[in-house]
C-alpha positions in Angstrom: -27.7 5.3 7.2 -25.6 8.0 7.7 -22.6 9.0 5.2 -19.0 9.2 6.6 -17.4 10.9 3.9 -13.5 9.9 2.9 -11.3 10.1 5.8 -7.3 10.8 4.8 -4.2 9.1 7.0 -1.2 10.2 5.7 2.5 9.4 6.7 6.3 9.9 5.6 9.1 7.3 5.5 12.6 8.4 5.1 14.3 5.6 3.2 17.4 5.2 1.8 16.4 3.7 -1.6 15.8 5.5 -4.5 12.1 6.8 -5.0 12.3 4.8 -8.5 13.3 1.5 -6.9 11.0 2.1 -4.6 7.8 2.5 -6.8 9.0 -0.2 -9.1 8.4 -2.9 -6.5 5.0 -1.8 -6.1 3.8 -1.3 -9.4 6.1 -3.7 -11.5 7.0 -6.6 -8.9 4.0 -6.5 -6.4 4.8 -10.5 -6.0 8.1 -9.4 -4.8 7.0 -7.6 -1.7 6.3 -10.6 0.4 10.1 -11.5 -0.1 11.0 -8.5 2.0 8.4 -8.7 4.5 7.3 -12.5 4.9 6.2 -11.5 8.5 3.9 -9.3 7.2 2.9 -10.1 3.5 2.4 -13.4 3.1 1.9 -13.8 -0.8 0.9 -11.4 -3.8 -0.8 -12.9 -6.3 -1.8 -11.3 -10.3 -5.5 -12.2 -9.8 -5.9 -10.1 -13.5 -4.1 -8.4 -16.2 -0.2 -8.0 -16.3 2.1 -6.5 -13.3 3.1 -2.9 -14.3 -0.3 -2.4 -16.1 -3.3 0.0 -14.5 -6.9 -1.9 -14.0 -4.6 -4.9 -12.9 -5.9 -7.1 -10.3 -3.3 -8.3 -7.5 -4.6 -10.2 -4.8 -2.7 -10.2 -1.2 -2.6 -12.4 1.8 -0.7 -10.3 4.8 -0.9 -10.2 9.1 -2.6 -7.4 10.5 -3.2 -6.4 14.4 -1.9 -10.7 14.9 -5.0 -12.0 12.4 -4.2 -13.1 8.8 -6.3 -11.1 6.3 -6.4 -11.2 2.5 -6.9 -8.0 0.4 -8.2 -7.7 -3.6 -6.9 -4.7 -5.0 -7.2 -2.7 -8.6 -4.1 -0.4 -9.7 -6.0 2.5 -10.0 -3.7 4.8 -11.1 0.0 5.3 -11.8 2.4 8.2 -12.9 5.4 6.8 -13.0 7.3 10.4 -13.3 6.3 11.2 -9.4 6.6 7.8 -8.7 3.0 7.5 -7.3 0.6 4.8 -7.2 -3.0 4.3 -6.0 -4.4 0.8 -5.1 -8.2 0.3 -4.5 -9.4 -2.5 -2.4 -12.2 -4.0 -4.6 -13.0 -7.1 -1.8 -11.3 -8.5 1.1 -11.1 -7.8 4.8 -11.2 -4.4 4.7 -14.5 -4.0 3.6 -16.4 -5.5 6.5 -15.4 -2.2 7.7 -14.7 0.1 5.6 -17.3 0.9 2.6 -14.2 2.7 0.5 -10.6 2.2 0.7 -7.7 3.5 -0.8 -4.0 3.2 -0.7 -1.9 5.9 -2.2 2.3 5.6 -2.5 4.2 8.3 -3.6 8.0 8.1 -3.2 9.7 11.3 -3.3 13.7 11.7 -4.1 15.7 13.9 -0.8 16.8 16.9 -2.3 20.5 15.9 -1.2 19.8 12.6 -3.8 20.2 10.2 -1.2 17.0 8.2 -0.8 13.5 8.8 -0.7 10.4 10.1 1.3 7.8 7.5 1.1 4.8 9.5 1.2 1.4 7.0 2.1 -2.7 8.2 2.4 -5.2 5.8 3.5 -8.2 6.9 1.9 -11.5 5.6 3.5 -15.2 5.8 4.1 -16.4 3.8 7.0 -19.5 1.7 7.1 -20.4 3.1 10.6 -19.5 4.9 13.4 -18.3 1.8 15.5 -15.1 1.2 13.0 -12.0 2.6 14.3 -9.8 4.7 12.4 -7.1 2.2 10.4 -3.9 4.0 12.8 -2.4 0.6 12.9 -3.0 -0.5 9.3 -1.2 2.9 8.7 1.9 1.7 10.9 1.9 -1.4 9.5 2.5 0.2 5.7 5.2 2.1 7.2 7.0 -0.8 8.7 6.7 -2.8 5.3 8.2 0.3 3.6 11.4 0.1 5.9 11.2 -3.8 5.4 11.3 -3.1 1.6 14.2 -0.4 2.0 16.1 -3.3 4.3 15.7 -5.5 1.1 16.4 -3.2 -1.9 19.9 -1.2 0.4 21.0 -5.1 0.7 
C-alpha cells in the first residue's frame, strides 16, 4: 500500500470576536459549540478527562455534506498564549477515509484590536487514492467559526 504523506488545508476567518473568546469555546466549553451551530454540531460530549485539560477526550455528533457523522477527538495540544489548539480524531467517520487527521485552530487578534483571524489546517493522511480531499469539511469549519462569532458578538 502506498503512503500518502500528510496533506495541509489551511483557511482564515475574519471574525469579530476576540481571539481569546474565541479559543476558550474550543478548549474550555467544547459542549458549548453545538449551541451556536445546532444545524451543524449536534452535541459535544467529555468522553474523558476534564474540558480545558490536554489528553481530554470529547466526543462530537455534527452534519456533514447532508449525512450525520460522529467524531472522537484527543486535545492534543494547547498554548493558550497564541490561542491555538490541535484536535486529533482518534475514531469516528473520518477514519474510513482518512488514516490521520488533524484539526488545528489558531485565532489571531487584528492588529487594529478589533476581532480576530481564525486561522484552521486540516491535517491528513489518506487511506488511498480514491478519497477526496476534505474542501467541504474545510468550509464547513469556517461556517461554524462565523456561527460561533454570530453567538459570542450577540
Amino acid at each position: 500500500m502506498a503512503s500518502w504523506g500528510l496533506t495541509k488545508l489551511e483557511t482564515d476567518v475574519e471574525i469579530k470576536a476576540s481571539a481569546k473568546d474565541f479559543h476558550d469555546m474550543f478548549f474550555c466549553k467544547p459542549h458549548h459549540v453545538f449551541n451556536t451551530c445546532n444545524d451543524k454540531i449536534h452535541a459535544c460530549d467529555l468522553h474523558e478527562g476534564e474540558y480545558g485539560k490536554v489528553g481530554s477526550i470529547v466526543v462530537s455528533h455534527y452534519t456533514h455534506d447532508g449525512v450525520k457523522k460522529v467524531a472522537k477527538d484527543v486535545i492534543e495540544a494547547v498554548d493558550e498564549a497564541k490561542n491555538a489548539i490541535t484536535f486529533r480524531v482518534i475514531e469516528g467517520d473520518l477514519l474510513k477515509e482518512y488514516k490521520t487527521f488533524l484539526f488545528h485552530i489558531q485565532g489571531t487578534p487584528k492588529s487594529d484590536g478589533n476581532g480576530c483571524i481564525v486561522h484552521w489546517i486540516l491535517e491528513y493522511e489518506k487511506l488511498h487514492d480514491g478519497v477526496d480531499h476534505p474542501e467541504t469539511l474545510l468550509q464547513f469549519v469556517a461556517d461554524v467559526s462565523k456561527d460561533i462569532d454570530a453567538h459570542i458578538c450577540k
